[in-house]
C-alpha positions in Angstrom: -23.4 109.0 -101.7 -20.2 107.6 -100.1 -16.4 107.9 -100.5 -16.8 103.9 -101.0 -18.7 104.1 -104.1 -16.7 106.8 -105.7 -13.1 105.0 -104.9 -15.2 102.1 -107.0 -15.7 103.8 -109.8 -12.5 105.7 -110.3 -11.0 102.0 -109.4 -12.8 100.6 -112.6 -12.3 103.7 -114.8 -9.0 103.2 -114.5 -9.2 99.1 -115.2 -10.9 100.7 -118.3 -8.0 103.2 -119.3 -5.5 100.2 -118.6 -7.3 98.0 -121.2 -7.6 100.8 -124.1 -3.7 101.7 -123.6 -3.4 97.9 -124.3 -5.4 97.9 -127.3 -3.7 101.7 -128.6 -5.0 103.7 -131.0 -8.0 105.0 -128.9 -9.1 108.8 -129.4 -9.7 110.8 -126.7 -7.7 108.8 -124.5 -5.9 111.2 -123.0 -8.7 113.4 -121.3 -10.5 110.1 -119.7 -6.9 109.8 -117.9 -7.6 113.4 -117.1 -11.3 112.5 -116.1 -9.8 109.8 -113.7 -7.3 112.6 -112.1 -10.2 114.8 -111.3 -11.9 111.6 -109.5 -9.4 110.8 -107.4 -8.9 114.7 -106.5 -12.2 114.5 -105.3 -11.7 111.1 -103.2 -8.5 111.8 -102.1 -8.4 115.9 -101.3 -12.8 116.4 -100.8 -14.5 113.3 -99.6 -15.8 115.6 -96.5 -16.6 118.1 -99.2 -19.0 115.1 -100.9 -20.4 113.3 -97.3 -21.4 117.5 -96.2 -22.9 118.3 -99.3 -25.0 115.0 -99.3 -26.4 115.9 -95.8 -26.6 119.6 -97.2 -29.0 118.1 -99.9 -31.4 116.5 -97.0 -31.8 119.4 -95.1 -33.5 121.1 -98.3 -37.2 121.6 -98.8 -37.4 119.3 -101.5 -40.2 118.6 -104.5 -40.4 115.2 -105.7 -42.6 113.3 -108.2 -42.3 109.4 -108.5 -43.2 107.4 -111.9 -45.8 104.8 -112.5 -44.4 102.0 -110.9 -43.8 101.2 -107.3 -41.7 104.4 -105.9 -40.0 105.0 -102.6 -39.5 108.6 -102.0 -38.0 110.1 -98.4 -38.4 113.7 -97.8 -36.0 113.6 -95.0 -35.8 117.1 -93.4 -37.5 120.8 -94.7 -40.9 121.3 -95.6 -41.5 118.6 -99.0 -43.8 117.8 -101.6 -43.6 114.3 -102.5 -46.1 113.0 -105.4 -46.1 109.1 -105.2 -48.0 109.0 -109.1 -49.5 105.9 -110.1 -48.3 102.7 -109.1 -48.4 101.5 -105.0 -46.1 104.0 -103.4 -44.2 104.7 -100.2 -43.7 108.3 -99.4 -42.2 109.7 -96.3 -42.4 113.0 -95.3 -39.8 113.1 -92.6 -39.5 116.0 -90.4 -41.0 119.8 -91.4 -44.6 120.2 -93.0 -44.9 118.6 -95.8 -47.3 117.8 -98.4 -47.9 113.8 -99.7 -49.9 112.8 -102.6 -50.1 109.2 -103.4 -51.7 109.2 -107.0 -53.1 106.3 -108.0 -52.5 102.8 -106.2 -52.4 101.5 -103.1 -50.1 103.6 -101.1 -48.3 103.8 -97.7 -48.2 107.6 -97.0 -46.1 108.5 -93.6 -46.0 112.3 -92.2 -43.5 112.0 -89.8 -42.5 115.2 -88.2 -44.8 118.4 -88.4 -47.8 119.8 -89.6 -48.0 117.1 -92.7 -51.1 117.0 -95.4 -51.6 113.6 -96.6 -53.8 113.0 -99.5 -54.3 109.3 -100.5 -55.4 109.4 -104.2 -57.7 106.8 -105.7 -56.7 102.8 -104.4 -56.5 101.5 -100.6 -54.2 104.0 -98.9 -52.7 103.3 -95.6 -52.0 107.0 -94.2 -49.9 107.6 -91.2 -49.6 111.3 -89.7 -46.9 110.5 -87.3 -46.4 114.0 -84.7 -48.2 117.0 -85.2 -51.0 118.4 -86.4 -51.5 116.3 -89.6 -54.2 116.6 -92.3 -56.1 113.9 -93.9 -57.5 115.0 -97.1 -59.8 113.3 -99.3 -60.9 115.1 -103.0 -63.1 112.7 -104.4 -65.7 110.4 -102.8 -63.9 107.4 -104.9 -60.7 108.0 -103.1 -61.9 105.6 -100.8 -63.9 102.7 -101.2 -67.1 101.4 -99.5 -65.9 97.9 -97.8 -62.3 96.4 -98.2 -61.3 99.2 -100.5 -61.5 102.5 -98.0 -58.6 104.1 -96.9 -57.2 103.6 -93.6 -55.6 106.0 -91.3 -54.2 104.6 -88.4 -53.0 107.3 -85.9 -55.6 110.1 -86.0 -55.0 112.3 -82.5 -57.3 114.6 -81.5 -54.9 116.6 -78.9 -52.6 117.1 -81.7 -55.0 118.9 -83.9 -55.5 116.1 -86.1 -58.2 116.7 -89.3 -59.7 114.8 -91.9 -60.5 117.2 -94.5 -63.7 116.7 -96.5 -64.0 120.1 -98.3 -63.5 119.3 -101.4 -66.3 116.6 -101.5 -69.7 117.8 -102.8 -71.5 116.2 -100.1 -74.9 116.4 -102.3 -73.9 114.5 -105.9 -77.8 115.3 -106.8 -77.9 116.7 -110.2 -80.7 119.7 -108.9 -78.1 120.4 -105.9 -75.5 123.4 -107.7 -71.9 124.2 -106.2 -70.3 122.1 -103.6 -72.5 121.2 -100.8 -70.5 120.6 -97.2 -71.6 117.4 -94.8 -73.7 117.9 -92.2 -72.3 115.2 -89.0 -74.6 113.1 -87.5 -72.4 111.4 -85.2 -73.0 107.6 -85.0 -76.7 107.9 -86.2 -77.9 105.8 -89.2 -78.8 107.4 -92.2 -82.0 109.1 -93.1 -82.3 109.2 -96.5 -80.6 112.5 -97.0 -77.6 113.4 -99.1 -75.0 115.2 -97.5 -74.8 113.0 -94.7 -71.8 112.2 -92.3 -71.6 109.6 -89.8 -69.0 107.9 -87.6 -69.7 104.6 -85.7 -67.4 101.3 -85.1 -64.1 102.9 -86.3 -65.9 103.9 -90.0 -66.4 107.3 -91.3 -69.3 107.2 -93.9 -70.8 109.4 -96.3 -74.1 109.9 -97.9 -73.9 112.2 -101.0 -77.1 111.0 -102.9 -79.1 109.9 -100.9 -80.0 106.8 -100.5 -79.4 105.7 -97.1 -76.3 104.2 -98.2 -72.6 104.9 -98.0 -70.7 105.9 -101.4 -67.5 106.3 -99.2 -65.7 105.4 -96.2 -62.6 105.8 -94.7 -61.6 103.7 -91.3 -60.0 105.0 -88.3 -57.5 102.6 -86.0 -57.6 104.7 -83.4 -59.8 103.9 -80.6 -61.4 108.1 -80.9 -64.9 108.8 -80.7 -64.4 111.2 -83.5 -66.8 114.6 -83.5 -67.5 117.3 -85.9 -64.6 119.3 -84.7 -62.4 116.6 -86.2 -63.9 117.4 -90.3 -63.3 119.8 -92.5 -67.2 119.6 -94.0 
C-alpha cells in the first residue's frame, strides 16, 4: 500500500467521471464524484494514517492459506500460520514463532526469526529454520522420498535446539504391529532387517518402517552435524 498507488487511482477515477459528464445522462453520477472526494481526503489529509496502518497490519499474528497454484506468502512479524496448499510454494515465516505448512508440491519453507515449525507436505521441500529453535516435522513417511525426491533441510543447529520431529510416523507399517510405533536410532549402522529403524550416515536420515532392510523415507541434512538421538522426536 502506498500514497503512490492511491493518488493513481483517484487520478483515473476522475479521468472516468470526466468522460461520463461528457457523455451526460449517467445515473449515479453524482455519488462517484463524491466517491472521488473521499479518495482524495484520504491522500491529501491521511496518507500517514494509510503507510501506519499498513505497518500496523505486519506486526499482527497473522493466518494465511495460499491456493493451488504457485503462492508467495510472508508472515512478516507475530507468531503466523502460513499454509502454502498445493502447488510449489514460498512461505516465510519472518520474525515470532510461527507455524509453515507447504501442502502439496515442491516447496521453499523459510522460518526466519523464532521458535518456527516447518512441516513440508508431500513433494521435494527445501526447509530452512533460519534462528532459533526450529522444528522439522514430517507426518507421513511419503513426505519425503527415498532418492532425488527427499526433503532437504539445509541449516539444522544443534546449539539452537534444533528438532526433526518424527512422532507422528508409525515407525512399524506391519499390519500385526497396532498403534503408532516410535523409531528406535541406530546411528550410522546399516539396517538389520527390523522395522522401526532410524539411521543417519553421509548427510541422510533413513527409515525402516517394514522391514526390509531398506529405506521407505529419507530426508537429507546440509549441515555438516553428526546428528544423534537427541536431535528426533521418535
Amino acid at each position: 500500500m502506498t500514497l503512490t498507488n492511491t493518488s493513481d487511482v483517484v487520478q483515473d477515477l476522475k479521468e472516468v467521471i470526466a468522460d461520463l459528464q461528457a457523455i451526460g445522462g449517467v445515473p449515479q453520477l453524482d455519488s462517484l464524484i463524491q466517491l472521488v472526494g473521499v479518495l482524495e481526503g484520504i491522500v491529501d489529509s491521511a496518507g500517514g494514517v494509510l503507510t501506519d496502518l499498513h505497518g500496523a497490519l505486519r506486526d499482527v499474528n497473522d493466518i494465511r492459506v495460499g491456493t493451488s497454484g504457485a503462492d508467495t506468502i510472508d508472515g512478516w512479524l507475530g507468531d503466523d500460520q502460513l499454509d502454502g496448499g498445493a502447488g510449489n510454494d514460498q512461505l516465510s515465516g519472518g520474525t515470532g514463532s510461527d507455524l509453515l505448512k507447504g501442502g502439496a508440491g515442491n516447496d521453499a519453507i523459510k522460518g526466519g526469526l523464532g521458535a518456527d515449525i516447518l512441516i513440508g507436505g508431500a513433494g521435494t521441500d527445501t526447509l530452512t529454520g533460519g534462528a532459533g529453535a526450529d522444528t522439522f516435522r514430517f507426518l507421513a513417511s511419503p513426505d519425503s522420498a527415498v532418492g532425488n525426491g527427499r526433503d532437504v533441510i539445509t541449516d539444522f543447529n544443534h546449539v539452537e535446539g534444533d528438532k526433526i520431529d518424527l512422532s507422528a510416523i508409525d515407525a512399524n507399517s506391519n499390519f500385526l504391529a497396532f498403534g503408532n510405533q516410535a523409531f528406535t536410532f541406530i546411528g550410522a549402522q546399516a539396517f538389520h532387517n527390523v522395522a522401526g529403524e532410524l539411521r543417519f550416515a553421509g548427510g541422510i536420515v533413513a527409515g525402516d518402517t517394514n522391514g526390509d532392510g531398506r529405506a521407505d523415507f529419507e530426508i537429507r541434512v546440509d549441515t555438516h552435524v553428526a546428528l544423534v538421538a537427541a536431535d528426533f522426536v521418535l
